[in-house]
C-alpha positions as CSV (number, residue, x, y, z in Angstrom):
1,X,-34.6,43.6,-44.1
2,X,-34.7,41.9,-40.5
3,X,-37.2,39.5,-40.0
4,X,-38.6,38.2,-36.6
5,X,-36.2,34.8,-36.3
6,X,-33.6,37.0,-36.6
7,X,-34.6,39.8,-33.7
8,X,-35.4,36.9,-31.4
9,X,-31.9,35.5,-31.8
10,X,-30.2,39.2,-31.1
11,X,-32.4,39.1,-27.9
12,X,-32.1,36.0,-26.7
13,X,-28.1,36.9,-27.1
14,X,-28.0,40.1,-24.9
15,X,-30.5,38.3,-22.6
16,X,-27.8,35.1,-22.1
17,X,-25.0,37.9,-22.3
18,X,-26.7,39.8,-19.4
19,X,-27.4,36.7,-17.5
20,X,-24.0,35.6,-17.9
21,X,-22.0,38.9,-16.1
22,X,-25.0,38.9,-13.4
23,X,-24.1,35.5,-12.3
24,X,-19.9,36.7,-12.9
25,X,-20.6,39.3,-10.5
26,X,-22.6,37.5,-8.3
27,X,-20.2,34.8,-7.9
28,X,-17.4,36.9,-6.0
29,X,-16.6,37.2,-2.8
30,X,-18.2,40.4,-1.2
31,X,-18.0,41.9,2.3
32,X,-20.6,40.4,4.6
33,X,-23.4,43.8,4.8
34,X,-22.9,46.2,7.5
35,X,-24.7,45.7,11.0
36,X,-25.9,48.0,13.8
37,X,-24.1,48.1,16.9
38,X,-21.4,46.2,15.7
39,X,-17.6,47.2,15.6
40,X,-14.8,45.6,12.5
41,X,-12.4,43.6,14.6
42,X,-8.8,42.6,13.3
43,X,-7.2,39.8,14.2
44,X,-9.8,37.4,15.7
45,X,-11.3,35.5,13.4
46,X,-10.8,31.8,12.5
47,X,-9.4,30.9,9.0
48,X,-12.3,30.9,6.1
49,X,-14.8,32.7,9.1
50,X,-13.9,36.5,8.3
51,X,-16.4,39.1,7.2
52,X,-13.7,40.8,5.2
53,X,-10.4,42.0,4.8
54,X,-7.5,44.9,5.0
55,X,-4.9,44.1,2.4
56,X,-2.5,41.3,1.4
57,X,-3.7,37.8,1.5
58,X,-7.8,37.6,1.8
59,X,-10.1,39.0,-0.4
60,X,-13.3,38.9,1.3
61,X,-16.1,37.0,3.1
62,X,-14.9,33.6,4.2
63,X,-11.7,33.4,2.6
64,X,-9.1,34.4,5.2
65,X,-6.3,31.1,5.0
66,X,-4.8,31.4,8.6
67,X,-6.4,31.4,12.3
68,X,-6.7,35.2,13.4
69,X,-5.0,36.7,10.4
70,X,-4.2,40.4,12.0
71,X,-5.2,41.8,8.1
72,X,-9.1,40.6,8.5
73,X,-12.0,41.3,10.5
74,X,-14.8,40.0,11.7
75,X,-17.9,41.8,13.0
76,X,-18.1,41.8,16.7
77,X,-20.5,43.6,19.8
78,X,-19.8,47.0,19.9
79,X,-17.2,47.9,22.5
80,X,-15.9,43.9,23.0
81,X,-12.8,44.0,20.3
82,X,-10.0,45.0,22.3
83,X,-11.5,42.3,25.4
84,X,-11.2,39.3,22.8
85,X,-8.2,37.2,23.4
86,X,-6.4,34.7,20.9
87,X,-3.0,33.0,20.6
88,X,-1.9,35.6,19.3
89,X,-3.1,38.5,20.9
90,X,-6.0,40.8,21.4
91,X,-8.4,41.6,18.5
92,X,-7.7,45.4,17.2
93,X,-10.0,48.3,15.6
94,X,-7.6,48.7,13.2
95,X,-6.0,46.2,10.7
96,X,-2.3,45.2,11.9
């Protein structure tokens, strides 16, 4: 027979179980939420500043290691990408 202590203990468990993976998941790096009027722009932002990223090298939000990596993006006006110079270029629509 299961008594109380015993179903107490079994929740608490699953309770610190569920808290646990919330707080795993939490924890990573995600892509910064979608804006209005905004266009993804390769190549343009500074090192630990991007929004996200293409491939190789970043994973997301903030964790880009180089100054304009052309593989992340930052979010940017609408229509000003291509105007944006750096060292190293222009910033691109598409991931280089």
């Amino acid at each position: 027979m299961i008594n109380k202590t015993e179903i107490t203990a079994a929740t608490l468990a699953a309770a610190f179980a569920s808290a646990i993976t919330l707080l795993a998941s939490s924890a990573s790096a995600g892509p910064v939420a979608e804006k209005p009027s905004v266009d993804k722009c390769y190549g343009v932002a500074l090192a630990g500043h991007n929004d996200c990223a293409a491939g190789a090298g970043t994973t997301c939000a903030g964790t880009s290691k180089v100054d304009y990596q052309p593989n992340s993006w930052k979010y940017v006006t609408k229509g000003t990408c291509e105007s944006i110079g750096t060292p190293k270029g222009h910033g691109t629509l598409t991931a280089q």
